[in-house]
C-alpha positions in Angstrom: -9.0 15.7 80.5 -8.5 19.5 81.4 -11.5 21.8 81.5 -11.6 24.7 78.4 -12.7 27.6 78.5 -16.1 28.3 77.3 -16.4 29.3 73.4 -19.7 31.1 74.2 -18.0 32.8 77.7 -15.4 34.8 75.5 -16.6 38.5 76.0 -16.3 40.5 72.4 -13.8 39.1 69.5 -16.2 39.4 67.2 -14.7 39.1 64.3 -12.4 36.5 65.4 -15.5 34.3 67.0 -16.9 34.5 63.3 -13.7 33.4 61.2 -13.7 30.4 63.7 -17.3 29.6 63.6 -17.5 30.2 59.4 -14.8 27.3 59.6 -16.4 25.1 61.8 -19.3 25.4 59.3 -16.8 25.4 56.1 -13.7 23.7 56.9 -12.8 24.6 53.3 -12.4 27.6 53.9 -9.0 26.7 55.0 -8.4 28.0 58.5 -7.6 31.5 60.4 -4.6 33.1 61.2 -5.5 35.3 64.3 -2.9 38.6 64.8 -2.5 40.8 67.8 -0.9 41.7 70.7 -0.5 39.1 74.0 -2.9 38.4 76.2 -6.0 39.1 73.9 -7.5 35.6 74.2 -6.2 34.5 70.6 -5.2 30.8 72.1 -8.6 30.3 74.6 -11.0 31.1 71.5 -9.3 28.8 69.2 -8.5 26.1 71.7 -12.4 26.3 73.0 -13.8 25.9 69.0 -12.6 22.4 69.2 -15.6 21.2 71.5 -17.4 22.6 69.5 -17.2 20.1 66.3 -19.7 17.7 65.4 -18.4 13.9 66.0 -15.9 12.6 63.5 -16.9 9.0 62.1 -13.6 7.0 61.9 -12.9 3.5 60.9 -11.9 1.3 63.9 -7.8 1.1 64.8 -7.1 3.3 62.0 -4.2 5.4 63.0 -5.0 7.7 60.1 -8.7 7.8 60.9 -10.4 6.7 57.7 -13.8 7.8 57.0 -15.2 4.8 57.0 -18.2 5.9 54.1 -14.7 6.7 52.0 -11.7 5.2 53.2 -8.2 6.7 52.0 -7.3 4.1 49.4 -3.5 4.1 50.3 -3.9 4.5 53.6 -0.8 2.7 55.8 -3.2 1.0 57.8 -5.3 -0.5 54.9 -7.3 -1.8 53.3 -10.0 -1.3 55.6 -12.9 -4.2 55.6 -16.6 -2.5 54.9 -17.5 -3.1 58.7 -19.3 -1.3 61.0 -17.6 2.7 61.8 -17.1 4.5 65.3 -17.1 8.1 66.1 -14.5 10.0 68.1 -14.6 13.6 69.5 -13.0 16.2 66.7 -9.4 16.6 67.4 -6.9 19.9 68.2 -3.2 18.8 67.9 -1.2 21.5 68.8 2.2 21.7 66.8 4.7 23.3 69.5 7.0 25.9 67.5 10.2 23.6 68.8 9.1 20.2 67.5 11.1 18.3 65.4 10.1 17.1 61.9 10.1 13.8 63.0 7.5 14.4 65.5 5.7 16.6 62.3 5.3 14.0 60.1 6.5 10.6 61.7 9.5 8.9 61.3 10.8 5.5 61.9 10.0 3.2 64.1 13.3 2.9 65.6 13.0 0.3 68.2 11.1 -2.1 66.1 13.8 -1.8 63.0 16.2 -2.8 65.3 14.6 -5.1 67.3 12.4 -7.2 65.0 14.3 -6.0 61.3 10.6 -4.5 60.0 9.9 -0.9 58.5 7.3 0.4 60.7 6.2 3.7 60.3 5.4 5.8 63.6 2.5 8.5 62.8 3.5 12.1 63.2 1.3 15.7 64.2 0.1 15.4 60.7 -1.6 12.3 60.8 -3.5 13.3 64.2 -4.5 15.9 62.9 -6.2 14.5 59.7 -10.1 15.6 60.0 -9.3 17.9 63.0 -7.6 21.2 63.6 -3.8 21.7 63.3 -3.1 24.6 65.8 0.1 26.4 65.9 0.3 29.1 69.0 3.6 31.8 67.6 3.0 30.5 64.3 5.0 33.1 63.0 8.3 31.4 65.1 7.8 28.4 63.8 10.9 27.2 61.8 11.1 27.2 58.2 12.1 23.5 57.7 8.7 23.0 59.6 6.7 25.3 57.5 7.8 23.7 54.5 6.4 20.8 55.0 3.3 22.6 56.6 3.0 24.1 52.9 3.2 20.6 51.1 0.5 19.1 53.2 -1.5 22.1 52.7 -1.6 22.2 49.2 -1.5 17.9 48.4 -3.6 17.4 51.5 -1.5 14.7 52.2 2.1 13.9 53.6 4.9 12.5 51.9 7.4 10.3 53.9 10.8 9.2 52.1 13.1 8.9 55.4 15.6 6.4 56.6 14.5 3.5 54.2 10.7 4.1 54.7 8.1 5.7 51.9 4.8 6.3 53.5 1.4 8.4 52.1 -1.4 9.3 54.3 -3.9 11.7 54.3 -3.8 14.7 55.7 -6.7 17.0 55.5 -6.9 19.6 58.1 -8.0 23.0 59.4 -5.0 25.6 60.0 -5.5 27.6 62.7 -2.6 29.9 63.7 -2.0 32.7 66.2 1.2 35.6 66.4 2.1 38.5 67.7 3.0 40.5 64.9 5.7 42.2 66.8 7.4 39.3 67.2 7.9 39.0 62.9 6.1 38.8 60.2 5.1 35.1 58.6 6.6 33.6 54.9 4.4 35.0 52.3 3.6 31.5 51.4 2.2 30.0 54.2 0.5 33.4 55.2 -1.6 32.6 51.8 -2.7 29.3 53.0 -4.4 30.5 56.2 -7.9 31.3 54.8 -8.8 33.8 56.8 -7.3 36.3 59.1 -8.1 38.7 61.9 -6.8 41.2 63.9 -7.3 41.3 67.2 -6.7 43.9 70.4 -7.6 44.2 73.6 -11.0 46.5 74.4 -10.2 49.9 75.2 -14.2 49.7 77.0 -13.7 49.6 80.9 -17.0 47.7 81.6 -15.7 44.7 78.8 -12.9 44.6 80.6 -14.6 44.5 84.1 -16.5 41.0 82.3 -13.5 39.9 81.2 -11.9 39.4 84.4 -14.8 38.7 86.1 -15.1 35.8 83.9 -11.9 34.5 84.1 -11.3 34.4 87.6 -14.7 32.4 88.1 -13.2 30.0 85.7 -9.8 29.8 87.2 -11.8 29.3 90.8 -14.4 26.2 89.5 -13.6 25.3 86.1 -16.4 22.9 85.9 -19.0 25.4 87.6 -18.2 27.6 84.9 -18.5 25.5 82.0 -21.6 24.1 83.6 -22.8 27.5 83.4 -22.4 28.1 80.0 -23.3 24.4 79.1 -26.6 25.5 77.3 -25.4 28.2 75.3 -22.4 25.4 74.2 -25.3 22.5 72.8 -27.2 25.4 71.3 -24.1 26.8 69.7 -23.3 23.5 68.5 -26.6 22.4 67.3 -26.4 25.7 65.0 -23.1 24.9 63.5 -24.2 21.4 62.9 -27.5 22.9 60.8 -25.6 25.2 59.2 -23.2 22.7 57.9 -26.5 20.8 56.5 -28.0 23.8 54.4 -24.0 24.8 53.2 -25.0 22.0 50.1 -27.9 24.2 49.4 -26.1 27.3 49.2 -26.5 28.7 45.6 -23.5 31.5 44.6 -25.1 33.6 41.7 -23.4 35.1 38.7 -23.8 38.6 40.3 -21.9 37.5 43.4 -19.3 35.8 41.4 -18.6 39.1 39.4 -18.5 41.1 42.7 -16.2 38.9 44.4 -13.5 38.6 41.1 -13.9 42.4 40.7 -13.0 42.7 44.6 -9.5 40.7 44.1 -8.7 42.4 40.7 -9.6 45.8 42.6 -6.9 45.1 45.5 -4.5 43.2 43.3 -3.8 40.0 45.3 -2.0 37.3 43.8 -3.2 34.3 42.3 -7.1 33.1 42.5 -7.5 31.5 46.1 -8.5 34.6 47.4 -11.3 34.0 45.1 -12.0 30.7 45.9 -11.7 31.6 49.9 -14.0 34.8 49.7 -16.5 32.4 47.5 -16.4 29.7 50.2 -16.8 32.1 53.1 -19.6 34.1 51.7 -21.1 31.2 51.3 -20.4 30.1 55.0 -22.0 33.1 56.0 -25.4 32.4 53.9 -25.3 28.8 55.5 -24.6 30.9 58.9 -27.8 33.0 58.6 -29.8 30.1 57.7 -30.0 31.4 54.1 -29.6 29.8 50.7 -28.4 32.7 48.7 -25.4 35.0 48.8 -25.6 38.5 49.0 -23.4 41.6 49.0 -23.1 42.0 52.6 -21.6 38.7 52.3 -19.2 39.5 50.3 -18.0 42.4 51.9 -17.7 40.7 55.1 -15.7 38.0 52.9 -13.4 40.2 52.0 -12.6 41.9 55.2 -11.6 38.6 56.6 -9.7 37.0 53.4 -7.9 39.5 51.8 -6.1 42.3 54.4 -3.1 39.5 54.7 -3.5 39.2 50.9 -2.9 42.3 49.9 0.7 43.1 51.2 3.4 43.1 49.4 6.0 43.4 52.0 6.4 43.9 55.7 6.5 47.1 55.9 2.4 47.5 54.1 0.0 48.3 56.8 -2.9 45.6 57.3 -6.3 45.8 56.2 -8.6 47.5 53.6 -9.6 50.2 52.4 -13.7 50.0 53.3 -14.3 53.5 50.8 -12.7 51.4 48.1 -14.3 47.8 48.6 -17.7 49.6 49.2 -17.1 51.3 45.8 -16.1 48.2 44.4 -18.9 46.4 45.1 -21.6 49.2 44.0 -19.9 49.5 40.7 -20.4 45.7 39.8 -23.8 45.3 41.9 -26.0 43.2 40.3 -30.0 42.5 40.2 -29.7 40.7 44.2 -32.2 38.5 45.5 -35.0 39.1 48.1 -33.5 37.6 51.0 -35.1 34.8 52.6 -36.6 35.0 56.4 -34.5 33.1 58.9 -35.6 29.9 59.4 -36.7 28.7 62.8 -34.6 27.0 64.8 -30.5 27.0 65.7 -30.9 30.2 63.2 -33.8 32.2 64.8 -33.5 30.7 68.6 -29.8 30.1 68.4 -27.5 30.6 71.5 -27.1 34.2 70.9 -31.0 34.5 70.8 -31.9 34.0 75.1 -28.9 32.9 76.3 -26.4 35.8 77.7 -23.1 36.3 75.7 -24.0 34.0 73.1 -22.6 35.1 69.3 -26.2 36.8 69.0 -26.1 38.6 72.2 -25.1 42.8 72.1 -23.9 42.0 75.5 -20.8 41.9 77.2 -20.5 38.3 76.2 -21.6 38.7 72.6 -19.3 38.6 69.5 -21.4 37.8 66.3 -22.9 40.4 64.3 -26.1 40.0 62.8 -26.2 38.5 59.6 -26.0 41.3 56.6 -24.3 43.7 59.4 -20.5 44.4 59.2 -18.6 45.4 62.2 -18.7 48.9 62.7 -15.7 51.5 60.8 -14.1 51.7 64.2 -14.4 48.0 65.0 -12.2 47.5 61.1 -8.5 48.0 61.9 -8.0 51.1 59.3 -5.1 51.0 56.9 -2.1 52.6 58.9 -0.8 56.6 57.7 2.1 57.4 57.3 2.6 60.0 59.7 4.0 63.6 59.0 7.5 64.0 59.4 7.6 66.5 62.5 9.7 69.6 62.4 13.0 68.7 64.1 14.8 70.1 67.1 18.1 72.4 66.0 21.4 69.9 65.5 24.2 70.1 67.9 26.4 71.6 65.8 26.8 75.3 65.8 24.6 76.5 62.0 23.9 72.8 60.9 20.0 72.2 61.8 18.4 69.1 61.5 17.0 68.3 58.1 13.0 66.9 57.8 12.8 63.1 57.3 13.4 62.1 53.8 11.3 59.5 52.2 12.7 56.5 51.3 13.3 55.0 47.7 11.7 51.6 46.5 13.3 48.4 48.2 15.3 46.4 46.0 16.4 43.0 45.6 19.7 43.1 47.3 23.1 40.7 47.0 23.0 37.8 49.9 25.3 39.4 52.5 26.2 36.3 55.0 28.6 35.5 58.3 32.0 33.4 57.5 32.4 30.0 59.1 29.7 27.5 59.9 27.7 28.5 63.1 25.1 27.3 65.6 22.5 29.8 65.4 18.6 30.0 65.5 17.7 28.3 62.0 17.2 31.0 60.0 18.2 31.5 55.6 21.3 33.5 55.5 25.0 31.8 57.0 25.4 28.2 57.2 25.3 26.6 60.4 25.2 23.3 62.1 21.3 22.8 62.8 19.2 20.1 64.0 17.2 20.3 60.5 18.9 20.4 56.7 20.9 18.5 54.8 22.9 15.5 56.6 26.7 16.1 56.3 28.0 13.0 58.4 27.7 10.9 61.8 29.8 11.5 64.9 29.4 9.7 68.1 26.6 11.2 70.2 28.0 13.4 73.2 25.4 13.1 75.5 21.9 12.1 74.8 21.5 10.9 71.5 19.0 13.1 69.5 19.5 12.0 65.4 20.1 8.8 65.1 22.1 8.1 61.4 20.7 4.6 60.7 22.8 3.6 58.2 26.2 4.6 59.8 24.6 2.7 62.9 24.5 -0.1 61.2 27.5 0.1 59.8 29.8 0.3 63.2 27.6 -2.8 64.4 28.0 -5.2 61.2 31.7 -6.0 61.6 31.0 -7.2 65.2 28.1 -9.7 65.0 29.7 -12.8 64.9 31.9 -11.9 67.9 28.8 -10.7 69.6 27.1 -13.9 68.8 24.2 -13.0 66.4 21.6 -15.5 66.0 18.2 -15.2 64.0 17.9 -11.8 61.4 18.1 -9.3 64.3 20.7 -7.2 64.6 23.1 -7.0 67.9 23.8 -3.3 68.8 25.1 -1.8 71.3 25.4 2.0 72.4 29.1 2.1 71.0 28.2 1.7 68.0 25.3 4.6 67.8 26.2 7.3 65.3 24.3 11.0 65.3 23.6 12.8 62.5 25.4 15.7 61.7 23.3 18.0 59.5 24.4 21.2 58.0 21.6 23.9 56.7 21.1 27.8 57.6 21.3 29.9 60.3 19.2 32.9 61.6 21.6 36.0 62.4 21.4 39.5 64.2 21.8 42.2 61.6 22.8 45.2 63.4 22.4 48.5 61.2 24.7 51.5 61.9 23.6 54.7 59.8 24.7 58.0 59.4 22.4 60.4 59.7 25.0 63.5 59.5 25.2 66.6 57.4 27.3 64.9 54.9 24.9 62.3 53.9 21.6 65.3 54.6 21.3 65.6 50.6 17.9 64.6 49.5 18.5 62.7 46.4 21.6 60.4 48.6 19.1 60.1 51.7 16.6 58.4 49.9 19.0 56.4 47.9 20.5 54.9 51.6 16.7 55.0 53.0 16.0 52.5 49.9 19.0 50.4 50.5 18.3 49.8 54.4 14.9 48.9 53.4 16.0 46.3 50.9 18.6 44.7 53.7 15.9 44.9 56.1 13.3 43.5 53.8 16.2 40.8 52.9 16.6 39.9 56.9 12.9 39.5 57.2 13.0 36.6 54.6 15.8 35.4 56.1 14.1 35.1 59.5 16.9 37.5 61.2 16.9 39.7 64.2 17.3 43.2 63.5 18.3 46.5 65.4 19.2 50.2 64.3 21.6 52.4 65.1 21.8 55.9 63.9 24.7 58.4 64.3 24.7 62.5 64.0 25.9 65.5 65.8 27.4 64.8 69.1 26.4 61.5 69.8 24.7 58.0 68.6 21.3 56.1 69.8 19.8 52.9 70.1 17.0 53.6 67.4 15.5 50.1 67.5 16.7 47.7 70.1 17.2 44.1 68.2 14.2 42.3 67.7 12.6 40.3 64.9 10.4 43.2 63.8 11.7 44.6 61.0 8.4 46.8 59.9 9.1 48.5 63.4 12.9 48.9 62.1 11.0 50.3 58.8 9.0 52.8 60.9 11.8 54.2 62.8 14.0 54.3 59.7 11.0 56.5 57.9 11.1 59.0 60.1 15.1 59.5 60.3 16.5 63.2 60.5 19.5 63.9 59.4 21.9 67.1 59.9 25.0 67.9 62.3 28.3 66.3 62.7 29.4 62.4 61.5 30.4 61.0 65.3 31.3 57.3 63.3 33.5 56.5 66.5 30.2 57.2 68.8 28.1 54.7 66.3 30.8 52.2 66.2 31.1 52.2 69.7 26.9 52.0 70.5 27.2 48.9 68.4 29.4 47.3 70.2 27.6 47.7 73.4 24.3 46.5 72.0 26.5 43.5 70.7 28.1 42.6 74.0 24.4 42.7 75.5 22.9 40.7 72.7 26.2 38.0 73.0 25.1 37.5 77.0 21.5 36.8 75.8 21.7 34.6 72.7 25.1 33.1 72.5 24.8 31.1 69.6 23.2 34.1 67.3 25.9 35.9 65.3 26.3 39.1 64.4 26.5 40.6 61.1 27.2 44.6 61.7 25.9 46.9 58.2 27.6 50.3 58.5 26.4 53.0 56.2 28.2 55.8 55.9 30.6 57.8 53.4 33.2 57.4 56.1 33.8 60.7 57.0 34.4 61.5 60.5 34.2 64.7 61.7 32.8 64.4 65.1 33.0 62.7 68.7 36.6 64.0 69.7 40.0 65.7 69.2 40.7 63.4 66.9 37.6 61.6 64.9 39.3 59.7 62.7 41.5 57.8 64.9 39.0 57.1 67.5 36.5 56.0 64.2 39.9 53.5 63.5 40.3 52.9 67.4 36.3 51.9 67.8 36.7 49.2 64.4 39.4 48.0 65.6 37.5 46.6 68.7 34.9 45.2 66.2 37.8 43.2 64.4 39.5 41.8 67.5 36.2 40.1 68.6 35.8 38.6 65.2 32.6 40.6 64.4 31.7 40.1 60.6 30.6 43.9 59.0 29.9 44.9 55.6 30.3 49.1 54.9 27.9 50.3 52.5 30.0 53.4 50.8 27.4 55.9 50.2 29.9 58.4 48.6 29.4 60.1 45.6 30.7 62.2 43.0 33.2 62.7 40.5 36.3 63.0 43.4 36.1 60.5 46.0 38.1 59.9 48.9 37.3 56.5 49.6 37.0 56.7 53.5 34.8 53.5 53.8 37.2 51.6 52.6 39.2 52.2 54.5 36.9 51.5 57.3 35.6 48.3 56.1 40.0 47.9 56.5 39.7 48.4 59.6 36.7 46.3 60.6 38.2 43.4 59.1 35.4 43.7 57.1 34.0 44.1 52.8 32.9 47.4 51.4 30.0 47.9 48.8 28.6 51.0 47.0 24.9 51.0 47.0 25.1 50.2 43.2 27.0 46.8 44.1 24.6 46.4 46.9 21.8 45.6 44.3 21.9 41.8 43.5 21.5 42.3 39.7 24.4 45.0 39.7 26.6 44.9 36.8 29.4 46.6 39.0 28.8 43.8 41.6 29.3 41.3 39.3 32.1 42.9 37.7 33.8 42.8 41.1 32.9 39.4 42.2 34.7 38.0 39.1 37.9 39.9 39.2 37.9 39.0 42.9 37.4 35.3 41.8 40.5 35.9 39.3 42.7 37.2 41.8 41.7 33.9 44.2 42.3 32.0 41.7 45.9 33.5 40.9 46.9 33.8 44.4 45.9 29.7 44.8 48.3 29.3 41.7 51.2 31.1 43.0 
């Protein structure tokens, strides 16, 4: 067995050091979702917690490991005999973001139904991880058929098999522990809810921290079991604490005051639903049990709330992370109640804990501490701040002779926008918007594998062997198959795709009232490829030329940011933007083959810019997009009485649709209007 890293060894983190050790105390609280940028340490803190978790008492041969004072009733393995238990080391199964859902929840055991004729059942990730810690490292890449069945078992705490002819329910009762780079996508609301906790983490900007931080790690990389021999004291006291902590959590006693403060907290930032609630009531009260206390207080509950609710409180992407402090502090004043006198901390793992004598322990100031004291918060500048919008700064003159940039324009609300998809049935990154052929979804049919076989279809399996038994002399109840007659599973479900935005940002789309209005409807279609796990780049158009806003990536607050701060003014060089997209296409082809493109042009299709002649080199460039089959949607921002309807024409010419940003809205009376008349003329064309 490999060698981890020291919890006690990591240098600062506080905050993140105490979500992980208030869950090793409260497993309740329901895990911690740790966000920052790469090479922060997210993955050696979480994957050092596990040594530190007390024994976990398991019924002998159990796959599903029973507690053996109260076995699972319906366990697979059962019913267990009242005999004697054993303990094992508390686990860490690590869910890899490409694993299959077989390998999630379990599956079939293959060779045995085909050898023997039995259902056995073959435990999955989720069973493992049953009494232990479930971590997912780039949680946030994970795919959704995965995360679905991550919610289920979340919220049952137990996982359902009905697969292949077998029904199976086990337990599973875990802590979640997830890390992500949040520029790498945001997280499903739903499954960001279930994380307990979260934290926000960043590399120290404090030269001597860093200085300890390497120091530290290369003395590990050169004698990993020097090192951890070195710490080995602090790791048994650290240990012993969370293990008397866990004993006095019982004890805990969460007065009427403290329950008032925390419910006017959640009302006060309007999160959804009542587990914020029940997580900031359960990690205040971790954090009594933490300072060897038996009552809550207010400091509790503040520090409760700056770890449960910043990923609670947005209500899209594009809202900034964390709290306001002046508010919550406010907050809590205003519903403060008579508190009580605070108890001295007892002696022992509370008073001579590993933070007490022992250097870099949680208690320690020093380079190697990380746990404030009890009752202390983290400092304002240690509490990422809710991010401000900056000003929009005064823009450089336009290339065109008496047309000047215009300032930014804010954007108008998002909206609920109509599902805009690829034709055809691809083979993208699994994603929600076109269909594809994936490894995960809905089974279509069987084919004969090409290659390696990957998902086996049982039943057509068994079918191609059945009419050949007797010739293959059968004997007994097994089956005789051979690899002719192996069938894979062709599954259909829903691909990721690369939403590529081309805006105008010219003098005829400057006005202020139509800015906003396209502003509002990029947001929505970016908001829209967020939840359908797309990649997304911008592309923005004006005076003499076009630029690579945002290069594609599967950040669409970043798209947001650079959207926000869009000037407009000059010339409409649409045969420049058209052209700029297609580069950034051919680029993206050469990386991810299999990722298709859906190109979003929005524009009132006027082209006055870029050439002798802008309008035929605007035809010339969407032209190219057609011939390589690129699917495009226009959005016609033209408005007015008289219109000349230029992005038609375009979307012509592209090979493409064409919406106004009324149709654009999915509840649009005009959309609807159009989709049905387009049905009726389908429907008459099929007739003729």
């Amino acid at each position: 067995m490999s060698i981890r890293y020291p919890f006690t060894a990591v240098v600062g983190m506080d905050d993140l050091r105490l979500a992980l050790l208030l869950n090793a105390v409260s497993p309740a609280v329901g895990g911690v979702l740790v966000r920052g940028e790469k090479g922060t340490a997210k993955s050696t803190a979480v994957r050092a917690l596990a040594d530190l978790l007390p024994a976990v008492p398991v019924v002998p041969g159990c796959r599903f490991s029973c507690d053996p004072g109260a076995p699972d009733p319906g366990c697979p393995d059962g019913p267990h005999d009242d005999g004697p238990g054993a303990e094992r080391a508390a686990r860490m199964v690590e869910l890899p973001v490409g694993a299959s859902e077989d390998r999630l929840v379990g599956a079939l055991d293959i060779e045995r139904a085909l050898a023997e004729g039995v259902k056995a059942f073959e435990p999955g990730l989720l069973a493992d991880a049953h009494r232990g810690i479930l971590y997912v490292d780039e949680v946030n890449l994970l795919h959704d058929h995965l995360i679905d069945l991550l919610l289920d078992a979340a919220a049952m705490g137990s996982s359902y098999v009905e697969r292949e002819g077998v029904s199976v329910r086990h337990a599973a009762r875990f802590l979640l522990v997830g890390t992500m780079n949040p520029e790498e996508g945001e997280l499903r609301p739903q499954l960001l809810d279930r994380f307990g906790l979260t934290v926000e983490v960043a590399a120290s900007r404090e030269p001597e921290q860093r200085v300890e931080v390497v120091r530290r790690r290369l003395a590990f990389e050169d004698d990993p079991a020097a090192f951890a021999a070195r710490w080995a004291d602090e790791e048994t006291a650290l240990r012993g604490r969370i293990a008397a902590a866990r004993d006095l959590l019982p004890r805990v006693a969460l007065g009427d005051a403290v329950l008032l403060q925390i419910a006017a907290t959640c009302a006060a930032f309007e999160v959804d639903g009542m587990r914020a609630d029940i997580v900031m009531a359960r990690t205040a009260s971790a954090l009594a049990a933490w300072a060897g206390r038996t009552d809550v207080t207010s400091d509790d509950v503040r520090q409760a709330a700056l770890l449960a609710l910043p990923h609670r409180r947005r209500r899209s992407p594009f809202d900034a992370p964390g709290l306001d402090e002046e508010k919550l502090d406010e907050t809590l004043e205003r519903f403060k109640g008579e508190e009580p006198d605070e108890d001295p901390e007892p002696d022992g793992p509370g008073d001579g804990g590993p933070g007490d004598d022992g250097p870099g322990g949680p208690g320690d100031g020093g380079p190697g501490g990380g746990i404030p004291p009890q009752g202390e918060g983290p400092a304002p500048e240690d509490v990422p701040a809710p991010e401000e919008t900056p000003e929009p700064a005064p823009a450089p003159q336009g290339s065109h002779p008496g047309a000047g940039e215009r300032a930014a324009v804010k954007a108008a609300e998002p909206f609920r926008t109509k599902v805009l998809s690829v034709p055809g049935l691809g083979e993208g990154a699994a994603g929600r918007r076109s269909r594809a052929r994936t490894e995960h979804g809905r089974t279509t049919g069987s084919v004969r594998p090409r290659g390696a076989l990957t998902k086996l279809h049982l039943a057509a399996t068994v079918q191609a062997a059945a009419p050949h038994q007797k010739a293959r002399g059968r004997t007994g109840t097994g089956l005789v198959v051979r690899r002719d007659d192996l069938r894979q599973a062709t599954r259909e479900g829903r691909e990721g795709n690369l939403v590529l935005f081309a805006v105008d940002a010219s003098g005829s789309m400057a006005a202020r009232q139509r800015m906003s209005a396209v502003k509002g409807a990029v947001l929505s279609l970016l908001l829209d490829a967020y939840q359908r796990r797309d990649k997304v780049g911008l592309i923005t158009f004006r005076g003499r030329d076009a630029e690579v806003a945002l290069p594609p990536t599967s950040s669409v607050d970043a798209a947001a940011a650079r959207l926000e701060k869009l000037p407009t003014g000059g010339r409409t060089p649409l045969s420049a933007g058209l052209l700029k997209a297609h580069d950034v296409l051919r680029v993206e082809r050469l990386r991810d083959p299999s990722r298709r493109p859906l190109l979003v042009v929005v524009t009132d299709g006027r082209a006055t810019g870029g050439g002798a002649d802008p309008v035929a080199l605007a035809a010339r460039a969407a032209r190219l997009h057609a011939a390589e089959g690129t699917a495009s949607v226009v959005v016609d921002c033209e408005t007015g009485p008289v219109r000349l309807g230029l992005a038609r024409e375009l979307a012509r010419e592209l090979g493409g649709t064409a919406v106004t940003l009324d149709e654009l809205r999915a509840d649009s009376i005009a959309g609807l209007v159009r989709d049905v008349q387009g049905n009726r003329n389908t429907t008459a064309r099929r007739a003729a």
